[in-house]
C-alpha positions in Angstrom: 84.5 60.5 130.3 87.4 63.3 130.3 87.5 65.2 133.2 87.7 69.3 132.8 91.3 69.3 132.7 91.3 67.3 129.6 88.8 68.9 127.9 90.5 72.2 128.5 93.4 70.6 127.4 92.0 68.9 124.5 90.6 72.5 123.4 93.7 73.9 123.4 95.4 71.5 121.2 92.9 71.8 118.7 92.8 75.7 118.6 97.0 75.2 118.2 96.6 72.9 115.8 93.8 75.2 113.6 96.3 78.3 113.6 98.9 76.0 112.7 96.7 74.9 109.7 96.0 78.3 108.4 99.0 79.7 108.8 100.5 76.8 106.6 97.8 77.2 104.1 98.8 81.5 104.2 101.9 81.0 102.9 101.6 78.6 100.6 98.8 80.8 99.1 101.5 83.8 99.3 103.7 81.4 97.6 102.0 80.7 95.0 101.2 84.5 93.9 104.5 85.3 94.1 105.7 82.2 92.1 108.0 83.1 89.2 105.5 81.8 86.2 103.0 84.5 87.3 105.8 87.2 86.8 106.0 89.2 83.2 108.6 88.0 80.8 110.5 90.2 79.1 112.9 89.3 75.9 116.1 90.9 74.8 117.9 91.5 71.8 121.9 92.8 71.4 122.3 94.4 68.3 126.5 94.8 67.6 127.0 98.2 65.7 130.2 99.4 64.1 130.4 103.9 65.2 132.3 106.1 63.1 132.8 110.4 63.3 130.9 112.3 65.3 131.9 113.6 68.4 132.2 110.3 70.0 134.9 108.9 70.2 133.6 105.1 70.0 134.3 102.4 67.3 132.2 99.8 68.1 129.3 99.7 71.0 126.7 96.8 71.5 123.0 97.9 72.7 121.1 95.5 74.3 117.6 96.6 73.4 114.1 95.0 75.7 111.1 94.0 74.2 107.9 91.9 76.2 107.5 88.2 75.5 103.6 88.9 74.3 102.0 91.8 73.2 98.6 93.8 71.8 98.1 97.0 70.4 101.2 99.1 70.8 104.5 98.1 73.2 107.6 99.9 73.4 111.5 98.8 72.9 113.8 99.4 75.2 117.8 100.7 74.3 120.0 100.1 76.6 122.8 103.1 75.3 126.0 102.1 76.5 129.0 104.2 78.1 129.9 106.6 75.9 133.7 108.8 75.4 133.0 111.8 74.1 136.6 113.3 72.2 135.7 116.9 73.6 134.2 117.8 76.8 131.4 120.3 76.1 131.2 123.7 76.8 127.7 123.4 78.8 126.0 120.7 80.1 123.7 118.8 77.9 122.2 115.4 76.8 122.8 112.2 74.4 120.5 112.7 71.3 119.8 108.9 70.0 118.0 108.1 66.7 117.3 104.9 65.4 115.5 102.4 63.2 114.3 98.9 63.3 113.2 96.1 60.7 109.6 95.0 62.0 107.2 92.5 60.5 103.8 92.0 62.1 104.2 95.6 63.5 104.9 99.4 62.4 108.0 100.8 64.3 108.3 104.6 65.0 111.7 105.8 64.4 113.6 106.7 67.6 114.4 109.8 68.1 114.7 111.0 72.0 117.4 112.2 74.7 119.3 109.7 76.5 121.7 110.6 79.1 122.8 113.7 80.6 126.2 114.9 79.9 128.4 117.1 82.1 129.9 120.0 81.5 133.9 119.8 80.9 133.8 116.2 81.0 134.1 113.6 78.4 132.7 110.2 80.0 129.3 109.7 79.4 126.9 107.7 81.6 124.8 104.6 80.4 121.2 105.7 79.7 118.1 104.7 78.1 115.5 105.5 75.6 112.5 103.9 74.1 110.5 103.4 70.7 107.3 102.1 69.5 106.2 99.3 67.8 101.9 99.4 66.9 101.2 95.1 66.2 99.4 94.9 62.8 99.8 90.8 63.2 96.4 89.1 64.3 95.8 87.2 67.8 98.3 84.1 67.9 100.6 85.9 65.3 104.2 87.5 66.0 105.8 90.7 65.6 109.5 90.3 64.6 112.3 92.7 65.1 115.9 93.3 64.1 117.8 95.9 63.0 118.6 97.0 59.3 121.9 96.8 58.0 122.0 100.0 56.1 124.6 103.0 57.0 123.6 104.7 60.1 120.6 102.7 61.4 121.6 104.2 64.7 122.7 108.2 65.1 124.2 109.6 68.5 125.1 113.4 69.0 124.9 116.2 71.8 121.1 117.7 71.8 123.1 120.9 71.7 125.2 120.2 68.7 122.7 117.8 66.8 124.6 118.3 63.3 127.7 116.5 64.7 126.7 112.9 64.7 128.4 109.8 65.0 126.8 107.0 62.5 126.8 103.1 63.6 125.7 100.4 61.7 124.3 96.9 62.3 126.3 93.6 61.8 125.2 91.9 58.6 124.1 88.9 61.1 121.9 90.7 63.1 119.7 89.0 65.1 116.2 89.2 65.7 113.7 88.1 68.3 109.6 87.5 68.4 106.5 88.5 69.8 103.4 86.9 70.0 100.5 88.7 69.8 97.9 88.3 72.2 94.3 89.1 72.5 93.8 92.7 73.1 92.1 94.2 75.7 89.7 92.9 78.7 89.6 94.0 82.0 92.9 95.5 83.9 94.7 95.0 81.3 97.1 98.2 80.5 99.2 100.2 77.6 101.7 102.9 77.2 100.4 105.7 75.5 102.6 108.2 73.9 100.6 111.1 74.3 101.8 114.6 72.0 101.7 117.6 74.3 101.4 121.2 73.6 100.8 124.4 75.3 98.1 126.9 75.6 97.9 129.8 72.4 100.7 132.1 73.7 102.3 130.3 76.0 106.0 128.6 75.1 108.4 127.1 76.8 112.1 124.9 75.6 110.6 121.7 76.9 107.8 121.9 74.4 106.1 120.1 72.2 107.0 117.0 74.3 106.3 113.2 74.1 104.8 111.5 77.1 104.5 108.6 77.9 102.0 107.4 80.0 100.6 104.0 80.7 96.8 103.9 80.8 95.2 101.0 82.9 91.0 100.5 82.6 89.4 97.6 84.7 85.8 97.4 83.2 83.6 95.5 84.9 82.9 92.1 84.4 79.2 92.7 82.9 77.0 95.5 82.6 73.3 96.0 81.6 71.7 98.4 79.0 70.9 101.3 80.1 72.0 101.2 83.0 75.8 103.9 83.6 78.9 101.0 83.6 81.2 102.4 86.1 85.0 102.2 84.8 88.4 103.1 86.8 90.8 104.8 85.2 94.5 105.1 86.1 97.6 106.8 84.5 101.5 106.7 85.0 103.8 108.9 83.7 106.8 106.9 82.3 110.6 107.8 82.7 111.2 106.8 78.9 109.4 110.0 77.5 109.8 113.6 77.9 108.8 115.2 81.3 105.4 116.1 81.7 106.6 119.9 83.0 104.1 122.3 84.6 105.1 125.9 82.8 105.6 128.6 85.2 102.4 130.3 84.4 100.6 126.8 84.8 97.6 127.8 87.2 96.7 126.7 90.6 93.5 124.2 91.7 94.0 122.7 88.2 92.2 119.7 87.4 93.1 116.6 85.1 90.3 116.1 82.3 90.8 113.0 80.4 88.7 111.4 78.1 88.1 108.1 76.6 87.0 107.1 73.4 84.0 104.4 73.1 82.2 102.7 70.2 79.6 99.8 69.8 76.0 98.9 72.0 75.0 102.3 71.6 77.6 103.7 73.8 78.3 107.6 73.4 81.9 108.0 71.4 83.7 110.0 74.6 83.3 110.1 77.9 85.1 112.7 80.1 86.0 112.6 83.7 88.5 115.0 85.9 90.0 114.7 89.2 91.7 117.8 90.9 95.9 117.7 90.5 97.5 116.8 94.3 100.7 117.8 94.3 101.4 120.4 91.2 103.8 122.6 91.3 104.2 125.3 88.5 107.8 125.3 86.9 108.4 121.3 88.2 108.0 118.1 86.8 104.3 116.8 87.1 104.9 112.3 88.1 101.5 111.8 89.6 98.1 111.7 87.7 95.3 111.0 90.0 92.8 108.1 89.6 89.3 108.8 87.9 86.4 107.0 87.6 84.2 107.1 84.0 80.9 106.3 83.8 79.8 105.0 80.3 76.0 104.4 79.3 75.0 101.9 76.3 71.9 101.8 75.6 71.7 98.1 73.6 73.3 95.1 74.5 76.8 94.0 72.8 80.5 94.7 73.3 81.6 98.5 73.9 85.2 99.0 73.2 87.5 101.6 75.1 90.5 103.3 73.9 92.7 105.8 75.9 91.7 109.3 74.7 93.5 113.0 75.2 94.4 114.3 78.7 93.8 118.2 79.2 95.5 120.2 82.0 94.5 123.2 83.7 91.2 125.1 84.9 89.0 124.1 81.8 88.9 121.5 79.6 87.7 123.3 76.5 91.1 125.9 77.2 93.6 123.7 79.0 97.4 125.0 79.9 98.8 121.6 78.2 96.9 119.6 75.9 98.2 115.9 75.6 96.5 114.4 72.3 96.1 110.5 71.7 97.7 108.7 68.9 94.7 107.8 66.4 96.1 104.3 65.5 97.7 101.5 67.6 96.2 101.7 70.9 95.0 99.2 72.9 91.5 98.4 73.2 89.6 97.3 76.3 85.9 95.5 76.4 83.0 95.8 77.8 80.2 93.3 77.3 76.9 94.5 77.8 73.7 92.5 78.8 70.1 93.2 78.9 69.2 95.7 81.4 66.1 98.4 82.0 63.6 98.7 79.1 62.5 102.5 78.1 59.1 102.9 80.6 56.2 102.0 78.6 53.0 104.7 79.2 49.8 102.4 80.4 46.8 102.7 78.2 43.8 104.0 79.9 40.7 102.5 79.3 38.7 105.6 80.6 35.6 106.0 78.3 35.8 109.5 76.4 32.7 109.6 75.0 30.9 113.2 75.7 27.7 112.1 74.5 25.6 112.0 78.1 23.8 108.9 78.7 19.9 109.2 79.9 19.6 108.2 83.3 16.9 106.1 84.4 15.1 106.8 88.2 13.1 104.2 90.1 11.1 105.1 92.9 10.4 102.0 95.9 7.9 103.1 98.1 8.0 100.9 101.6 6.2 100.9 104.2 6.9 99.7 107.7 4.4 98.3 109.7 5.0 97.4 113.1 5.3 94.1 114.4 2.9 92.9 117.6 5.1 90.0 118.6 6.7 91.3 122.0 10.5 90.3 122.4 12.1 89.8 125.8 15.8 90.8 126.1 17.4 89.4 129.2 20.6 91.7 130.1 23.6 89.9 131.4 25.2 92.6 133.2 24.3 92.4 137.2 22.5 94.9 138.7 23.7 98.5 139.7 26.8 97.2 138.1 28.4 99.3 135.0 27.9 97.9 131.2 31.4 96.7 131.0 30.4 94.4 128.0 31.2 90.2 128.4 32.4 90.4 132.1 32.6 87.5 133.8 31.1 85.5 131.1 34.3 86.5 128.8 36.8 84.3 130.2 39.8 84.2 132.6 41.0 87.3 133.5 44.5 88.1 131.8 46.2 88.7 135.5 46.3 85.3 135.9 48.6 84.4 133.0 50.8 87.1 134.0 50.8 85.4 137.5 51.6 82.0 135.9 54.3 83.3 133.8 56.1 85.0 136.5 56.7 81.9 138.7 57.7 79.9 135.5 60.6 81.9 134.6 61.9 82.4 139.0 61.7 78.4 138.5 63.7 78.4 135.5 66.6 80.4 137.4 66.5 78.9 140.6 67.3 75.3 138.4 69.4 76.8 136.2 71.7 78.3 139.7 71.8 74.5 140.6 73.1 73.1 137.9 75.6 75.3 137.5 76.6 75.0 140.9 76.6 71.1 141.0 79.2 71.2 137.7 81.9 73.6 139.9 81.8 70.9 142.3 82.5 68.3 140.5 85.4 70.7 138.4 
């Protein structure tokens, strides 16, 4: 037998021993998550040009350019635009305009064409910077994309945004190298994609930053299963990317504005757009807008199958049907996400009634019983059981123990209970 000392002991060891355990099992479990394999892969490509003219004053410059290891739907490519000389400082303050091509097969690439990296006024050194393109995957699931770039005569154009006639043309090295992508399966639930949304302003409204490219990455979690007829409830989130234009708030942009953003469904008898808006935290008018808040779409199919969801336009402003900025949705290349719809709720069916309609009355047919009661002679004796002078209380005596008594007996049942229960406990602190 262990005395209490032990036990206490023994108690404690264990509880240390339990922490100890879980502990050990929470970091391996943090370790795991954060393991390397889980992590994105990106691949890269550095494509050697040749530079010649222009106001830079560059012969030869190599751009590394970043594209994922798998993709679906559209992904972009990243340039990595070197230092640059220029062989005049400008006059103002302005930035690197960069166009470019790209061979693709499996894909469609849309030819850069975007600002890179500020430049300063009366100096010629110009920062690194980096812009980004488009490729929409036409290869099937298991396929790749392939990319490298052409050979021909200015495949890549640099000039000043404010001088964009003086350009300095570079081309490839005949051995360019290329690099793959495999296509994976599209949509499914949190998957994401980066939109590049066209954005305009309101009838009578202008401002230098506009029309602009955004780029935003759209992210939809649909659930796991939903039911017919029954409302699928679908987050919604959206970044704004640093690769695109700014999403700017012109000065006349109005307050309490709201984000309205659709999305665009098909199949299982789900309606084609669904719209949802969220107030704007944070807007400023004349600043950059870099937060979008979440939103939350509710999508209804009406028949089981597979509904598929595609980023849609974006309105800002008080109404959706006269926004400030309108941000339209590319028609092609976007990623799709699925939701898979099971039975759910049947329409009501209306109960037949089986209530005869008939107006025809039926003849009604009368009996008439005729009784009579004739007393009886036998005289019956009925002894009463309640004593005499006594109230009719009903049963009395004869109706069993009176309830008291259990009470009574109950009582002294439970006062035993803790006068024994006082005892043991003192006997154990004893022996402790």
């Amino acid at each position: 037998m262990l005395t209490s000392k032990a036990r206490r002991r023994l108690a404690q060891k264990t509880s240390a021993l339990g922490i100890a355990s879980t502990l050990a099992v929470f970091v391996g479990s943090v370790l795991a998550l954060s393991s390397p394999a889980e992590a994105a892969v990106d691949k890269n490509l550095s494509i050697a040009y040749t530079c010649m003219g222009g106001p830079f004053t560059n012969t030869s410059i190599n751009v590394p350019i970043t594209v994922p290891d798998t993709a679906s739907g559209t992904f972009d490519v990243k340039w990595a635009i070197p230092p640059l000389t220029l062989a005049q400082s400008p006059a103002a303050a302005t930035q690197v305009k960069v166009t470019g091509k790209l061979l693709v097969t499996g894909g469609t690439h849309t030819d850069l064409d975007k600002s890179g990296a500020n430049v300063t006024m009366s100096a010629t050194a110009v920062p690194a910077g980096q812009v980004t393109s488009t490729v929409a995957v036409t290869a099937t699931t298991g396929g790749k994309v392939n990319i490298k770039a052409p050979t021909e005569t200015g495949s890549l154009k640099l000039s000043l945004a404010n001088a964009p006639s003086n350009v300095t043309s570079c081309t490839a090295a005949t051995s360019t190298e290329s690099v793959d992508i495999t296509v994976g399966q599209g949509g499914g639930a949190g998957t994401d994609d980066i939109v590049k949304y066209n954005c305009t302003l309101a009838t009578g409204t202008t401002d230098a930053d506009y029309p602009a490219e955004v780029d935003i990455e759209v992210k939809m979690t649909p659930p796991t299963s939903a039911k017919a007829n029954e409302d699928a409830s679908i987050p919604w989130t959206g970044t704004i990317q640093s690769t695109g234009d700014p999403l700017k708030l012109p000065t006349s942009f109005p307050a309490s504005s709201k984000l309205f953003a659709t999305v665009k469904a098909s199949g299982a008898g789900a309606p084609t757009s669904v719209t949802a808006e969220a107030l704007l935290m944070g807007a400023t008018a004349g600043q950059n807008l870099t937060t979008l808040p979440a939103l939350t779409f509710k999508v209804k199919p009406t028949t089981t199958g597979t509904v598929s969801l595609t980023a849609g336009d974006l309105a800002f402003g008080t109404s959706s049907s006269a926004p400030a900025i309108k941000c339209t949705a590319p028609t092609t290349g976007l990623k799709t996400f699925t939701l898979t719809v099971s039975n759910g709720t049947s329409s009501p069916t209306p109960t037949p009634s089986n209530t005869n309609t008939s107006s025809t009355p039926k003849p009604t047919k009368t009996t008439t019983l005729i009784v009579t009661h004739t007393p009886s002679t036998k005289k019956t004796t009925k002894k009463s059981q309640t004593p005499k002078a006594g109230a009719d209380t009903g049963g009395g005596g004869a109706a069993g123990p009176d309830g008291r008594t259990f009470m009574l007996v109950g009582s002294a049942l439970v006062m035993a209970a803790g006068v024994g229960g006082l005892a043991l406990r003192r006997r154990n602190l004893g022996r402790g």
